[in-house]
C-alpha positions in Angstrom: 101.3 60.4 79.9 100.1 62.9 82.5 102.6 61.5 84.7 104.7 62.2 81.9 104.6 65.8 82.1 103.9 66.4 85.4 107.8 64.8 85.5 109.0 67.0 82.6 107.9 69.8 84.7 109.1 69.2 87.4 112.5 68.3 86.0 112.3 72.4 83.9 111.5 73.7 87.7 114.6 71.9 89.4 116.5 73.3 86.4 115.3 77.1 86.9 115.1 76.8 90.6 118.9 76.2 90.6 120.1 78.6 87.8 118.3 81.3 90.2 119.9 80.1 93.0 123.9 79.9 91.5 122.8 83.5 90.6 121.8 84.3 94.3 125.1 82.6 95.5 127.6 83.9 93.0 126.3 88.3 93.5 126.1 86.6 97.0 130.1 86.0 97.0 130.5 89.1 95.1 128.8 91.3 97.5 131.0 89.3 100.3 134.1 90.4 98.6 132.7 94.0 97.9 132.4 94.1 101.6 135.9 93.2 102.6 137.7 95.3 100.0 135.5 98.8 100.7 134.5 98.1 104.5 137.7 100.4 105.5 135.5 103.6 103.8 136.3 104.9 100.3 137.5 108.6 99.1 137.8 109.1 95.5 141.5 108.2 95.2 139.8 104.5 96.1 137.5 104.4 93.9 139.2 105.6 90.9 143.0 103.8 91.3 142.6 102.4 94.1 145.1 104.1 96.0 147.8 102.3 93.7 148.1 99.3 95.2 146.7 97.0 93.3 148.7 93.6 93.0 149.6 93.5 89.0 148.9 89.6 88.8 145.6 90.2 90.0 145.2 92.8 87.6 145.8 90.4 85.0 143.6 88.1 85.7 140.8 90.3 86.2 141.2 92.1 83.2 140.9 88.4 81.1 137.1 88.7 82.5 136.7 91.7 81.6 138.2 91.6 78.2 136.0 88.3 77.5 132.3 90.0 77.7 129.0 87.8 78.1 128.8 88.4 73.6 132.5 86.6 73.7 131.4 83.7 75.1 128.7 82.7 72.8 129.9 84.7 69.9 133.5 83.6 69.2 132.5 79.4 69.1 130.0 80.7 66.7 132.4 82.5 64.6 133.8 79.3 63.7 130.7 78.0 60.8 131.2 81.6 59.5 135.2 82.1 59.4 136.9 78.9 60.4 139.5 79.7 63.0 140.8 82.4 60.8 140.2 84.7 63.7 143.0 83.8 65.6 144.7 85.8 62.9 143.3 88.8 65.0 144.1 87.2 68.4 148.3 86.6 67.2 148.1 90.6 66.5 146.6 91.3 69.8 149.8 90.2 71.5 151.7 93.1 69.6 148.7 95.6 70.1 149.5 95.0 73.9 153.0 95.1 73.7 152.7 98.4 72.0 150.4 99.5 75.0 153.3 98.5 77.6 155.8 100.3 75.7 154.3 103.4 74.5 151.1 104.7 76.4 151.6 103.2 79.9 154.8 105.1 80.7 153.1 108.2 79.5 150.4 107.8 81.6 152.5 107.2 84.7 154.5 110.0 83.6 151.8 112.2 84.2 150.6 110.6 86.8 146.7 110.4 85.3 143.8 109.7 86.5 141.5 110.0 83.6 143.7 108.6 80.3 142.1 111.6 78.8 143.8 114.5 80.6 146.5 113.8 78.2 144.8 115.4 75.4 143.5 118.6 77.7 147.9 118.7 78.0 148.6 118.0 74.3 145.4 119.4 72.4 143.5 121.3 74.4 140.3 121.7 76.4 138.0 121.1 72.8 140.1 118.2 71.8 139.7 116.8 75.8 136.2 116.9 76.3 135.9 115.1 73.0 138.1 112.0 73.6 135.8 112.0 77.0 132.5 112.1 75.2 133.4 109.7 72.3 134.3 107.3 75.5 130.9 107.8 77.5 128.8 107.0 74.4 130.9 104.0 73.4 131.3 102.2 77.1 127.7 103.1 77.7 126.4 102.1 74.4 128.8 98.6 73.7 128.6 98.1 78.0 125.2 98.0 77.6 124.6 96.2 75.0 127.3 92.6 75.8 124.6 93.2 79.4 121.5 93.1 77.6 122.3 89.6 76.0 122.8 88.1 79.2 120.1 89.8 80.7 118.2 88.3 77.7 119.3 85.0 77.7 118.6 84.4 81.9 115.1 85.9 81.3 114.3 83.9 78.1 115.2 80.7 80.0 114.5 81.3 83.6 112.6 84.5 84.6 110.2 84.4 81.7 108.7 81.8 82.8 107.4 83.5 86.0 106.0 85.6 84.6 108.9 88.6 85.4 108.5 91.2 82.9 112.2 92.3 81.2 112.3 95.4 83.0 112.5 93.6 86.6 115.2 91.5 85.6 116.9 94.3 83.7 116.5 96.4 87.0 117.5 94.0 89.1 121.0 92.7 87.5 122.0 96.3 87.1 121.2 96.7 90.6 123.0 93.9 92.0 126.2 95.4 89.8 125.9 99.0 91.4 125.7 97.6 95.2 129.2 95.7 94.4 130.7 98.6 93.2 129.3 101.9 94.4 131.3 101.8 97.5 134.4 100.2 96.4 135.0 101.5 92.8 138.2 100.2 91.2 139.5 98.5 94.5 136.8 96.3 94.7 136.4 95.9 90.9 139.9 94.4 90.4 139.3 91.0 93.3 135.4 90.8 91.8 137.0 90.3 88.3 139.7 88.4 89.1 137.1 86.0 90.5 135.0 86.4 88.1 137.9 85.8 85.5 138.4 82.6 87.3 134.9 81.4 87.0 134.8 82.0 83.1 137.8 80.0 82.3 136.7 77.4 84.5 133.3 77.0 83.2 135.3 77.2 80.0 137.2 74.3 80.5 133.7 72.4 81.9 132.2 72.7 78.8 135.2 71.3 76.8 135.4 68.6 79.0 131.7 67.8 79.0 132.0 67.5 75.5 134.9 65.3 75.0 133.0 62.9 77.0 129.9 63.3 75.1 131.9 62.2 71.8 133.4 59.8 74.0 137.2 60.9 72.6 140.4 60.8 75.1 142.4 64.2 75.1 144.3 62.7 72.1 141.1 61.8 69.7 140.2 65.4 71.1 143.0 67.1 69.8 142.9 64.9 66.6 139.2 65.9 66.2 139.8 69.3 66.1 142.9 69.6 63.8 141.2 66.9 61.2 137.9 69.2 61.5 137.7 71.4 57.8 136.9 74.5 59.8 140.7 74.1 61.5 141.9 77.0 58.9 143.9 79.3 60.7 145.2 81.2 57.9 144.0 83.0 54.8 146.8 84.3 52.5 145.2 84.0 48.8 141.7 86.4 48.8 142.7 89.7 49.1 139.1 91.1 48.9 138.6 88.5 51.8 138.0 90.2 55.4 139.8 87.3 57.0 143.0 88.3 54.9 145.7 87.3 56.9 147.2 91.2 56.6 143.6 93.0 57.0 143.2 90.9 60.3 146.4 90.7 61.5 147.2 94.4 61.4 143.8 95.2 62.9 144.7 93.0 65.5 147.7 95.0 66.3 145.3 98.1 67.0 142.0 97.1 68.1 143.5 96.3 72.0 145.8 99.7 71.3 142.3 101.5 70.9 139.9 99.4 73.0 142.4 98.7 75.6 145.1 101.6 75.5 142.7 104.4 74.7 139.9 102.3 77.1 139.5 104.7 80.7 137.6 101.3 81.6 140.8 99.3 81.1 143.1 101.6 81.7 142.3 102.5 84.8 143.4 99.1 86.1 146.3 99.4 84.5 146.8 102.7 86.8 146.3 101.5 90.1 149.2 99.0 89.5 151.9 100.3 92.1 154.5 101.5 89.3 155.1 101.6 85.8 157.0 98.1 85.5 154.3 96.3 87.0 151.6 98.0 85.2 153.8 96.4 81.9 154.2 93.0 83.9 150.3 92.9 83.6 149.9 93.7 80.0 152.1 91.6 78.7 150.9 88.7 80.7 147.2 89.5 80.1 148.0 89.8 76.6 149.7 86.3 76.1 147.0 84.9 78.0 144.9 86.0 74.9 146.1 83.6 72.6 145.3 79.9 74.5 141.9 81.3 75.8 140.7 82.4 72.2 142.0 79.3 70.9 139.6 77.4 73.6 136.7 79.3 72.2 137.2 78.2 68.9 137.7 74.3 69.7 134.8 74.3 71.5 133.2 75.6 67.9 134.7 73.4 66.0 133.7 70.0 68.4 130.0 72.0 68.6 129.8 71.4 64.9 130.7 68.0 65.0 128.3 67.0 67.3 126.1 68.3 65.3 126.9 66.7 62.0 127.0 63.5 64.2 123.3 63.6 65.8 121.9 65.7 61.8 121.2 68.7 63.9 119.9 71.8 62.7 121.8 74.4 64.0 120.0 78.2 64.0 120.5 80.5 61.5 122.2 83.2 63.9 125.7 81.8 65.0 125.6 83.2 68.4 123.0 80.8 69.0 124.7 77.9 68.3 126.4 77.4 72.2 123.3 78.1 74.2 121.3 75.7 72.0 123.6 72.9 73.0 123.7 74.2 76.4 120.5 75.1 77.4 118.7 72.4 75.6 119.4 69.3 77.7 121.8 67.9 75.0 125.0 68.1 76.6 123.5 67.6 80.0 122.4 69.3 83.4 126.4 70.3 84.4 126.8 72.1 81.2 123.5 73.9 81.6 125.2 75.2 85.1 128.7 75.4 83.9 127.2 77.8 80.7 125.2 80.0 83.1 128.1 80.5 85.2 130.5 81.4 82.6 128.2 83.9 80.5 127.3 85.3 83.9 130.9 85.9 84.9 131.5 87.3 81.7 129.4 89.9 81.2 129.1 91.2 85.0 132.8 91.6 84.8 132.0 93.5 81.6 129.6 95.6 83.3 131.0 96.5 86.9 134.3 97.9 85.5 132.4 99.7 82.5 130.2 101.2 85.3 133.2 102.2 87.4 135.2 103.4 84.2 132.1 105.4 83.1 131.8 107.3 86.7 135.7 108.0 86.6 135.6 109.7 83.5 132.5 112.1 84.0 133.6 112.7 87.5 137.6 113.9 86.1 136.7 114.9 82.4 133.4 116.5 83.0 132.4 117.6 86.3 136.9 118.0 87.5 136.2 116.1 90.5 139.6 114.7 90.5 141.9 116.7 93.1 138.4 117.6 94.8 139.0 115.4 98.4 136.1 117.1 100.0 133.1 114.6 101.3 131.2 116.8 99.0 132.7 115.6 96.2 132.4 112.1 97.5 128.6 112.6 97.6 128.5 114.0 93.9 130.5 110.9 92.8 128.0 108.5 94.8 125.1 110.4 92.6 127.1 109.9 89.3 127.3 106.3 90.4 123.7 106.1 90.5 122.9 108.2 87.8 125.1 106.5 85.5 123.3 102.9 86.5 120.1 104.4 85.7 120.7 105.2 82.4 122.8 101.9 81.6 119.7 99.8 83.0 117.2 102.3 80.8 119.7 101.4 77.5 119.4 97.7 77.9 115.5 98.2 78.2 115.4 100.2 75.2 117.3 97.4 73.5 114.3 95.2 74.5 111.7 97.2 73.3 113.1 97.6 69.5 113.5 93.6 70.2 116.4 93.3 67.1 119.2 91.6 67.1 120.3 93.7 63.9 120.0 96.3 66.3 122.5 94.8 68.3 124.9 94.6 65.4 124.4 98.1 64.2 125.4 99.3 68.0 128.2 97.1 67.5 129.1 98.7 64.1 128.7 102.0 65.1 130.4 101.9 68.7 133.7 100.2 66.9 133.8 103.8 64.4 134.0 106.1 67.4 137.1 104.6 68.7 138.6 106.3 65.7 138.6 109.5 66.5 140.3 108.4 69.4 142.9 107.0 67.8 143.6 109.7 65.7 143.6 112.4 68.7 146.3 109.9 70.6 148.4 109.4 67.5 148.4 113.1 66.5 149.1 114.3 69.8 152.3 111.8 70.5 153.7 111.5 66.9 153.6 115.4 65.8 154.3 118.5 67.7 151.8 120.2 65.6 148.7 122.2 67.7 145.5 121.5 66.2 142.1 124.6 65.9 141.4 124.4 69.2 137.4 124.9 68.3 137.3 122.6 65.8 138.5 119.5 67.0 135.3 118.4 67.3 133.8 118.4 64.1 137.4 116.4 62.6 136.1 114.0 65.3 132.5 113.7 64.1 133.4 113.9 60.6 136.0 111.4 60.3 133.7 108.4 61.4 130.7 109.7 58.6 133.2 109.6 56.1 134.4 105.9 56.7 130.8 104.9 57.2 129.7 106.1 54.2 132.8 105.3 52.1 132.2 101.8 53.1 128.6 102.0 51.8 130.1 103.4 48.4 132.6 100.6 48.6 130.2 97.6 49.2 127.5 98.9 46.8 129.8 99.5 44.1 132.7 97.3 44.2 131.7 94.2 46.3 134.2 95.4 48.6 133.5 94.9 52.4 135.4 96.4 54.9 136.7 95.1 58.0 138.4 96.1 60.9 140.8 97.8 59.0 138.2 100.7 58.9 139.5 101.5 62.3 142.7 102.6 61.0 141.5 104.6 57.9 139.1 105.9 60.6 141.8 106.8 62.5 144.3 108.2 59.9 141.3 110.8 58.6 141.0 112.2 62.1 144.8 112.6 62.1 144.7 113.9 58.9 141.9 116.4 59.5 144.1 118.1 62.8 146.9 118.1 60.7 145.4 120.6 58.0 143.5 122.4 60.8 147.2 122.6 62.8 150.0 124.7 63.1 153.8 124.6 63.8 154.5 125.1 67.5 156.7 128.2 66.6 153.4 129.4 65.0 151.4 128.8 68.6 154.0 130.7 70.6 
């Protein structure tokens, strides 16, 4: 029996020993590629676009790894127990949302030849309405950023670091580090080939795992494919329950404007989008990179659906939470040793890709918005970007360890919740600025901003409590149309503004 154990142990040791060292070698790659793409020095124009000359195919790709965070990966196979595969609902509207985003915003950020996406509203609404959009955008990126981190940070120290007896706050320290060394000197340059490559690595760890698991219910692709569609959780649509968040319409419609707002209204994403060489490939890369959306998702969701199955076949109990459902299977043993490596590699990709071009979006915008850095070419202002760099890793890596210390996942979820309401505002500050040619109380722009979200938050309190009723995404849009509304009544004519 002792024997026994000391084998198990051993066998847990080999298993840590070589997730630490695929970490070592993959921010070992990155750094390689940091390297190459910033060794020629880096002014500002770099670091935020990238001198525009970013391949728009490369673009694409990376921004699949960034769109799919580190919370993606383990969330959306999960989502299936809960909501079948009703959220590809969402996912066909996405499509739209981008298409929108290639026909609308891009050419008016080209056409003004921005930096910062949020210059617009200095042009259109004013300095008040400006620094507004900005702020809603640091607290969101820095809040939601940190948080999709924070999970993998968890999840690597739970099941490999932990056990070493590393506190949280090293390892915390420690990955943000390793993402500010690959990006301090490079910025956006260097952010589009890491992401790209780290895009790469998700989708092939993506497809690992679906393999692996095919050959653990010993099915061909055809009983694979007849697996899933047989499955009862293969419901893509929802037409009857109107009350029913995963209403065909409510998701659908939601799906058409949460990549308008997350994406389109997004300095993090949009910035990629910029340092395109033109306009037509900048629209090249959305529309590819929003197609791409539809397959990957759909991936996710298999793998949820043959997760389950497996599950009912070996009368598993699967945890409570569903975003625990993949790294049980992965990190227990079940599936085998490749999945365990294919799983850490694909939530690491994930959520590093996440967190290097939320880091970089994050120092473009307080460098442009706030501090006006961007026509500034001096070395001085090089420096001052450097210490915004560093400054803004400091208080991403003090977030996450926050998160620790309340130790919640509700927290998690209420960060979630409350992160989604402030891209309202920015909706309604976009829409109201290109749909009307009305000019909005200058001063009070910001309390339409703050009070629009309240109201939705606590109307859907009222709404729950009394009625049953919960919202979904949909409260993006009514969030939206109240801070539209609210500039409207505090506007006036332009005639009136002359």
């Amino acid at each position: 029996m002792a024997g026994l154990n000391h084998s198990r142990l051993t066998a847990v040791d080999v298993e840590r020993w070589s997730i630490l060292a695929i970490v070592i070698a993959y921010f070992g790659l990155l750094l390689l590629v940091a390297w190459l793409t910033g060794r020629k020095g880096s002014n500002n124009t770099a670091f935020f676009l990238g001198n525009k000359r970013s391949p728009w195919y490369i673009v694409s790709i990376g921004m699949i790894g960034t769109s799919l965070s580190g919370v993606t990966f383990v969330s959306v196979p999960g989502l299936v127990r809960q909501m079948d595969m009703t959220y590809m609902q969402v996912v066909f509207g996405f499509f739209f949302g981008y298409i929108l985003i290639a026909r609308i915003l891009l050419p008016l950020y080209y056409r003004l030849n921005l930096t910062s996406i949020y210059s617009y509203l200095d042009k259109r609404i004013g300095p008040y309405g400006y620094r507004t959009g900005a702020c809603f955008f640091l607290l969101s990126k820095l809040v939601g950023a940190a948080a999709r981190l924070y999970l993998v940070i968890w999840i690597l120290h739970t099941y490999v670091f932990d056990q070493w007896h590393v506190s949280f706050t090293v390892t915390a320290v420690t990955g943000v580090f390793l993402v500010w060394l690959y990006t301090f000197r490079g910025g956006i340059r260097t952010i589009i080939w890491t992401d790209t490559l780290q895009a790469l690595c998700l989708l092939a760890m993506l497809v690992g795992i679906l393999w692996q698991l095919k050959d653990f219910l010993t099915l061909d692709m055809t009983g694979l494919m007849q697996t899933v569609a047989a499955s009862e959780h293969f419901r893509l649509f929802e037409f009857k329950d109107w009350g029913s968040t995963q209403h065909f319409v409510k998701q659908f419609l939601s799906g058409v404007f949460i990549p308008v707002v997350m994406t389109g209204l997004d300095q993090d994403m949009m910035q990629k989008n910029l340092s395109c060489r033109n306009l037509r490939e900048a629209q090249r890369n959305m529309y590819s990179y929003g197609f791409a959306f539809i397959p990957i998702n759909f991936l996710f969701l298999c793998i949820g659906i043959l997760l389950l199955t497996l599950a009912t076949q070996l009368q598993i109990t699967l945890p409570e939470v569903n975003d625990d459902i993949l790294p049980l299977f992965c990190t227990s043993g079940m599936l085998g040793y490749s999945t365990l490596i294919f799983f850490t590699v694909g939530i690491i990709a994930a959520a590093f890709s996440s967190a290097d071009s939320a880091l970089t979006a994050l120092t473009t915008s307080f460098c442009v918005d706030i501090l006006g850095l961007e026509k500034d070419k001096s070395e001085k202002a090089k420096h001052t970007r450097m210490k915004v760099h560093l400054l803004v890793a400091l208080v991403f890596t003090l977030v996450i360890i926050s998160f620790r210390l309340f130790s919640s996942r509700s927290l998690i979820d209420a960060i979630y919740m409350i992160a989604s309401f402030t891209y309202g505002p920015l909706l309604g500050l976009f829409a109201f600025g290109l749909f009307t040619r009305r000019r909005p109380a200058n001063r009070q722009v910001p309390c339409v901003c703050i009070a629009a979200p309240l109201i939705c938050y606590a109307l859907d309190y009222v709404l729950f409590k009394y009625a049953g009723y919960k919202s979904g995404y949909e409260i993006l849009l009514l969030n939206g149309a109240l801070t539209f509304a609210g500039l409207w009544f505090r506007s006036t004519r332009p005639e009136t503004c002359k």
